[in-house]
C-alpha atoms as an extended CHARMM CRD file, in Angstrom:
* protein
*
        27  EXT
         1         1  UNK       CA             90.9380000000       79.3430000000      108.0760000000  PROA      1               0.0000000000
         2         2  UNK       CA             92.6750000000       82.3680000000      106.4800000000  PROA      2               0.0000000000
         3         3  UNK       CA             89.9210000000       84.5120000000      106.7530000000  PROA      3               0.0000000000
         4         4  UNK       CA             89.4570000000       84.0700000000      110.6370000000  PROA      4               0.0000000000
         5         5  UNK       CA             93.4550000000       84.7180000000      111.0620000000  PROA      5               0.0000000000
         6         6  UNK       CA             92.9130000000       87.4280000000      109.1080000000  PROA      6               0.0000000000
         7         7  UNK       CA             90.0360000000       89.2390000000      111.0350000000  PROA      7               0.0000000000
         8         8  UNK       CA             92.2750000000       88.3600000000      114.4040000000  PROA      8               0.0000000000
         9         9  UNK       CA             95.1400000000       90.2140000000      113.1130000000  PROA      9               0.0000000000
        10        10  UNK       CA             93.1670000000       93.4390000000      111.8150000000  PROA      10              0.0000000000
        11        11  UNK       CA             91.5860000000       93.4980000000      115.5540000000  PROA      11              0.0000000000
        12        12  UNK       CA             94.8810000000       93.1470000000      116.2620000000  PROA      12              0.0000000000
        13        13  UNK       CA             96.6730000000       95.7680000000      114.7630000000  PROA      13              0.0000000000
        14        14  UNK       CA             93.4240000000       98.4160000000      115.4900000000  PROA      14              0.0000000000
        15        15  UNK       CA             93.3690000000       97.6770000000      119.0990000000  PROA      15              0.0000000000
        16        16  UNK       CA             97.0850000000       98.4590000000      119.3060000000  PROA      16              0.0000000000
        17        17  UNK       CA             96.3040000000      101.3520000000      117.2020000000  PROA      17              0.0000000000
        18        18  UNK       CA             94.0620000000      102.7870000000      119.5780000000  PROA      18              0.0000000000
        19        19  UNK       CA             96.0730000000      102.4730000000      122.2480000000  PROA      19              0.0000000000
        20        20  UNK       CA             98.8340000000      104.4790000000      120.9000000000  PROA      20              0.0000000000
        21        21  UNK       CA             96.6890000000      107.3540000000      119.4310000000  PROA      21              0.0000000000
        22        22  UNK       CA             95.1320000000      107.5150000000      123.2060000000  PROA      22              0.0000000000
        23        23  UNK       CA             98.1920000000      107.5470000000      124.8770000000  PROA      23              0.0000000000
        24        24  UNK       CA             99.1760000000      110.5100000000      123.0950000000  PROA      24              0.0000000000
        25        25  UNK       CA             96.0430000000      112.1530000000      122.9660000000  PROA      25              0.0000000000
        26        26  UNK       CA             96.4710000000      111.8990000000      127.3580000000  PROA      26              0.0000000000
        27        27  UNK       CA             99.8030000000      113.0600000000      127.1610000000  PROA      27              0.0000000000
């Protein structure tokens, strides 16, 4: 259903998120 692609892609996008934003916070 839309909803559940929906939910994937906004864990999607925050985990990536996250990742960036502590990758530069280590740097």
């Amino acid at each position: 259903s839309p909803v559940v692609l929906g939910k994937l892609w906004l864990l999607l996008v925050l985990s990536v998120s996250t990742e960036i934003e502590f990758s530069v916070l280590c740097e």
